[in-house]
C-alpha angles and dihedrals in degrees: 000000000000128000133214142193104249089071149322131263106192134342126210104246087247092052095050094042090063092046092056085064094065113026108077110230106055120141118224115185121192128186113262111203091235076081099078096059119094114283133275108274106251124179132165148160124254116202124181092222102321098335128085119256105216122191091038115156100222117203125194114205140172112227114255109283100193109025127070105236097176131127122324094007115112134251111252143135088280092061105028123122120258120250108228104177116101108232086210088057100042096040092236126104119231118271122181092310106031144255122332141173121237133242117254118269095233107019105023086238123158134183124193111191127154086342090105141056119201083200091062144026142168126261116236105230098036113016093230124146116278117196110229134190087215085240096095111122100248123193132180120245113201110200127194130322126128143265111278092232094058129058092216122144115262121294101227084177086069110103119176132191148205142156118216096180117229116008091238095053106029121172096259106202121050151154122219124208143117088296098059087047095055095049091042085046095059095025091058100029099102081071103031127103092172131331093286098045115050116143158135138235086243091235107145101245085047103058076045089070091034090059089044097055095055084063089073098063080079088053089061111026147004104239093191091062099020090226118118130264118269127210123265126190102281105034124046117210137209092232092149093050097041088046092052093048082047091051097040087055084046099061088061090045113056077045135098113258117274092018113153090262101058087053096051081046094052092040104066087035105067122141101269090029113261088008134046132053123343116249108240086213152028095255093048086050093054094049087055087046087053088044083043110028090174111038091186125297090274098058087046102067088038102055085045081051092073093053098100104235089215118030096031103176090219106043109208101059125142105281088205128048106262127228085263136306112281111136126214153139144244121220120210095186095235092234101354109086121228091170086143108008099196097170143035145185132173112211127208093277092055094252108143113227114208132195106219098218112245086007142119096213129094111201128209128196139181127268081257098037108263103149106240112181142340116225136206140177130041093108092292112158131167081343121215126167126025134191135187115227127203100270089054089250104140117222119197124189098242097210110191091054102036086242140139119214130204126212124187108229089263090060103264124143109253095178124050141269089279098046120229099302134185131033088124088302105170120167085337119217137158127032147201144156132233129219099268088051102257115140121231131196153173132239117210095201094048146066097227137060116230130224135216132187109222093262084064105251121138112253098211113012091222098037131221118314131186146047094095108306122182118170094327103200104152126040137186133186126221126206104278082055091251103146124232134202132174112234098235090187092052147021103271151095121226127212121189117172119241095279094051098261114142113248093164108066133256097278083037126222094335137191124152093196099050111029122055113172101329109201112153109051133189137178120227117211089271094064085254119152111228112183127151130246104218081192107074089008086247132136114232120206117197115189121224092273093048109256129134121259103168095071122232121320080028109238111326129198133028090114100298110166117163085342107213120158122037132193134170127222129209094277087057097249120143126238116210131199106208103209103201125128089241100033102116092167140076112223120223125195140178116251093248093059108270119124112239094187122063139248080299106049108219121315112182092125134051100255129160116176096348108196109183136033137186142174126219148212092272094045092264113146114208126204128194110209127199096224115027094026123223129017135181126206096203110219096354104127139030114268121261123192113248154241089055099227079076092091093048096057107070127027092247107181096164118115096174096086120059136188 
């Protein structure tokens, strides 16, 4: 497998486990003796819509320490999720999943104390004993049973979900219902196969990602009420949409098995959308919506059918069928600004760094949004592009004074009040660092990339020429450290090797009926360059040789409209800001060409010109847009480990271990 330097698909453990020594952010965990003592007490009340759900079995399971469970891996003993109940303490012996407890006959109450152990757990398949840190991430999963108010038999198509958060410090008090589900689905969903195998691979960067997923239940609901999040002034949420999907799962679960609504539901939520395996349950369903959030139009309007359009259990839902069912959020920077978030960078810890466009602030927010600091000086001017080093320290192109900043981790100026200057920096864009830790970047009003070692001093003071550069504002690195730009004033790519020397001819990498105007570049795992042609709204793929591998016209559809900004998540999709005025929608494609979102695009968030995209280390792909700032699509995507010059420091070659 090759790697490549706009994000990274899967890393071997012992790679992971050096990096961790020398990007800033990673997350060891190590096991506390407190963690052998019987579990936190945990009850709750579990409700189908507004109406207890009594003679529930109620699991409670950690999420897999040691086997990647995400999107389009399936479901087996490796990656399944660990039983923690204790059938001598429950009374009920262990079936497929393990041992439960049941709801209460009248209320839906449950109560978990002593019957469980966050040093050990069962293995699915087996039962047999599973050693635990008592870190692991644990959640409860609520199967069948039936509405208090009928005497129907029980529903085994009713799934119900909730995250608790680490096993040694759960969330004690909760409310289960289709709302909970619905925020534990997307939130998880980086790491979910279906409702009972939901895992990582247990390398530290990606439990990282793992820990930082279960922040964004809060982004999407209140478990300990089961209604869903509201906004606040900072973070705009997507309650109406989370409250239909809630209402559409609803309609299968206050229903018998195998009722005409559970098998609408499970139809358009198969495994691969419209296609794949059939989930067995609601919460499984809602795992494959966050993993396909359009099932075709068809399954759109189908799924929204079974909303009542009078007697909704959940009120507030959307009164008209959205685009599709993506959830996310819209960050306002409380303070801070992100009224035109032209970069971004995630660093090793998950938090998301944003360039604030014609501004002298760099922002920082949380893994989940919440806005953390703004910072000045270092030189920084109208700020573009930003990039993440080794060490955590965040770099950002400082455009009205030819200058590069540098920020610690904490969000001190490294460089001074000038910034690092020189080296043929001329309007300075995009960035990107190669394996040895130099920074490279474009320059929009010149013919040449600059490079800087990582004290900040210009390589070479004129920078590197050649190889058909036209206005090279945006660079990438593939594997073998060659750099990449797109040439914005033709229709060309450009490839220098390391040392600046041209590989890709005079004119480029040319082709009049696939490249207009390329700016924003990327490299797939097959050291292919992606860029868009805001021209044609097409994508455009050069292999490393420089041919052409998207056909004439490049890939068309999915929504792209002026595409900009391109990353790539762990399945190797790419995600796609489409730059345009109008563009309210973020485009998503298959890494062989074939556009996975509509005519829309997805809209799941407010964007308007949106400039720069990433994926982290949850799934989540960020978008930074030029008029409503910074958005989050929670669990669309498959996790990647960041900063992305992580995949630039060791030769990994392993495809077995995954995020």
């Amino acid at each position: 497998m090759r790697l490549f330097s706009s994000t990274v698909l899967r890393l071997s453990a012992p790679c992971l486990l050096v990096l961790c020594s020398v990007l800033t952010g990673c997350t060891m965990q190590t096991t506390a003796v407190s963690n052998v003592v019987p579990g936190t007490a945990i009850a709750g009340v579990v409700h189908g819509g507004q109406q207890p759900i009594v003679g529930a079995n109620v699991y409670l399971l950690a999420v897999n320490p040691t086997g990647y469970g995400g999107p389009g891996i399936a479901p087996s003993a490796a990656n399944a999720s660990v039983s923690l109940l204790k059938a001598s303490a429950t009374g009920h012996a262990a079936d497929t999943i393990g041992s439960y407890v049941q709801t209460n006959a009248t209320t839906g109450g449950f109560s978990l104390s002593g019957d469980y152990n966050c040093a050990s757990g069962f293995a699915q398949s087996t039962g047999t004993a599973v050693t635990l840190t008592g870190f692991e991430q644990v959640y409860l999963y609520i199967l069948g049973g039936q509405p208090q108010s009928t005497n129907s038999a029980a529903n085994m198509d009713s799934g119900l979900l909730v995250a608790l958060g680490p096993c040694n410090a759960p969330v004690q008090q909760v409310t289960v219902n289709e709302i909970t589900t619905v925020a534990t689905a997307y939130a998880f969903a980086g790491f979910a196969s279906d409702a009972t195998h939901i895992g990582s691979s247990g390398n530290p960067l990606a439990l990282t990602g793992l820990n930082n997923a279960f922040g964004n239940v809060a982004n999407l609901a209140v478990v300990s009420t089961g209604a869903a999040a509201v906004n606040t002034t900072a973070i705009t949420r997507p309650t109406a949409v989370v409250y239909t999907i809630g209402d559409i799962l609803a309609s299968c679960v206050n229903s018998a098995s195998s009722s005409t609504n559970c098998f609408t539901l499970f139809e358009y939520t198969k495994s691969s959308g419209s296609v794949g395996t059939i989930p067995s349950d609601t919460a499984t369903a809602a795992i494959n919506l966050a993993h396909n959030p359009y099932p075709t139009a068809a399954g759109m309007t189908a799924l929204f059918g079974l909303v009542p359009s009078t007697g909704a259990p959940f009120a507030g839902a959307s009164s008209s069928q959205p685009n599709d069912f993506t959830l996310g959020i819209n960050i306002l920077g409380a303070g801070y600004g992100q009224t035109a978030a032209s970069g971004l960078a995630i660093d090793g810890s998950g938090n998301v760094w944003a360039a604030e466009t014609n501004s002298s602030t760099l922002s920082e927010f949380s893994p989940n949004g919440t806005p953390i600091a703004g910072y000045t000086g270092g030189g920084l001017a109208a700020a573009l592009g930003v990039a993440v080093d080794t060490s955590g320290n965040v770099w950002v192109s400082s455009t009205s004074n030819n200058a590069l900043a540098e920020f610690s981790s904490a969000g001190v100026a490294l460089s001074t009040s000038t910034g690092y200057t020189g080296g043929g920096l001329n309007y300075p864009g995009g960035l990107a660092f190669d394996a040895s830790g130099n920074l490279w970047v474009g320059n929009e009003n010149a013919n040449h990339l600059s490079k800087f070692s990582g004290a900040g001093v210009p390589v070479s003071s004129t920078g590197y020429s050649g190889g058909g550069q036209d206005t090279p504002l945006y660079v990438a690195l593939d594997e073998s450290g060659n750099v990449w730009t797109g040439d914005l004033g033709g229709e060309a790519v450009s490839e220098l090797t390391n040392a600046g020397q041209p590989i890709s001819p005079s004119s480029g990498y040319s082709s009049t009926s696939s490249l207009y105007d390329p700016a924003q570049v990327a490299i797939d795992a097959s050291g292919n360059l992606w860029t868009g042609n805001g021209f044609n709204n097409s994508l455009a793929v050069i292999s490393p040789s420089g041919a052409v591998l998207s056909g004439t016209g490049g890939y068309t559809g999915g929504g792209l409209n002026s595409p900009t900004a391109l990353a790539f998540d762990g399945a190797g999709n790419v995600w796609v800001a489409n730059r345009n005025l109008y563009a309210t929608g973020v485009s998503e494609f298959t890494k062989s060409g074939v556009a996975i979102t509509n005519a829309s695009g997805y809209t799941g968030v407010q964007l308007a010109r949106p400039n720069s995209i990433a994926v982290d280390g949850s799934g989540d792909v960020w978008i930074g847009s030029g008029l409503y700032g910074l958005a989050e699509l929670i669990g669309a995507g498959s996790p990647v480990v960041t900063p992305l010059v992580a995949n630039l420091l060791l030769p990994y070659t392993s495809t077995v271990n995954l995020p």
